[in-house]
C-alpha positions in Angstrom: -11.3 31.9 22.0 -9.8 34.9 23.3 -11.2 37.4 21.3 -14.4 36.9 18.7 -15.2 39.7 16.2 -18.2 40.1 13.3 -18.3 42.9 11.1 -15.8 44.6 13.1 -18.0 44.3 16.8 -16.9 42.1 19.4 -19.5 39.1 20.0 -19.9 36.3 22.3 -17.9 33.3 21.3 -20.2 30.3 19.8 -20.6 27.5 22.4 -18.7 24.7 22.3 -21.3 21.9 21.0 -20.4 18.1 20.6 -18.2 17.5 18.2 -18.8 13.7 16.5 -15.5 12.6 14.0 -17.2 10.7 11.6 -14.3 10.3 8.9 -10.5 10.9 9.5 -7.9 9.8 6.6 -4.7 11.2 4.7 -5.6 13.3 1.8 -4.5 15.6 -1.1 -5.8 19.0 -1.5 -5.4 21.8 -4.1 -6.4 25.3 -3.4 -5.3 29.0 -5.0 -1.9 28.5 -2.4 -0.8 25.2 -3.9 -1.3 21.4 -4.0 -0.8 20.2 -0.3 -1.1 16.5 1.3 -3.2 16.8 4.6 -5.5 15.4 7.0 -9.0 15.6 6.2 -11.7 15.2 8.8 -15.0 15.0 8.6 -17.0 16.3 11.6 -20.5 16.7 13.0 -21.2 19.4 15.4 -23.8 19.8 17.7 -24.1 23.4 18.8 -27.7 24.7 20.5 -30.0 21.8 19.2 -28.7 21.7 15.8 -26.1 19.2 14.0 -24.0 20.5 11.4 -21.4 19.1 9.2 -17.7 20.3 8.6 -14.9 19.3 6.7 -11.3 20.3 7.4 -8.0 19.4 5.3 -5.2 20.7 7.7 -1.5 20.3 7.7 0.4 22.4 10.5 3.8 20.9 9.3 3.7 23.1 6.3 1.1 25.6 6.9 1.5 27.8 9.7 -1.6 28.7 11.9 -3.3 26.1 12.7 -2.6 24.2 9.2 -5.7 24.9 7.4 -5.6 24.6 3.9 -9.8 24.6 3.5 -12.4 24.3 5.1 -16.1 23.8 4.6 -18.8 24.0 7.3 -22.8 24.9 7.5 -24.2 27.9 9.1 -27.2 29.1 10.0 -26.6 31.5 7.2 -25.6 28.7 4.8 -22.3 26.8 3.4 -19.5 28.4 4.5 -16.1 27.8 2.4 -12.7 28.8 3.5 -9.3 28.2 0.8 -5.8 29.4 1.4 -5.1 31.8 -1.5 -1.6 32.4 -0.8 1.3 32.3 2.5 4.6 33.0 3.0 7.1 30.9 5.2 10.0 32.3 7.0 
């Protein structure tokens, strides 16, 4: 991480944590952007005493940065959801 913004105010990157793969396995998504076939991984992260559990379905073939077609993690804050809603390739 270069660069790590909230609310428009530079902050202190997260620390890295342990990250445990507990599942990894082909897949097939469908978000607002489409219906895409991807790898889905299940993760566990430790991060300053706490575990927390994320799920990724990624494809950088078709999508471009970093291939993430969702993704769903937990926060301090709560369940954090990310789609792709739409992307153009050139």
């Amino acid at each position: 991480i270069k660069k790590f913004i909230v609310n428009g105010k530079e902050q202190t990157p997260p620390e890295q944590g342990d990250v445990e793969i507990i599942d990894q396995k082909q897949d097939t998504v469908k978000v607002p952007a489409g219906t895409f076939v991807c790898v889905y991984i299940k993760a566990r992260v430790e991060s300053q005493g706490q575990k927390m559990d994320a799920e990724q379905w990624i494809n950088p073939r078709q999508i471009p940065i970093m291939g993430l077609a969702k993704m769903i993690s937990q926060s301090r804050v709560g369940q954090t959801v990310a789609v792709l809603t739409s992307f153009k390739k050139h």
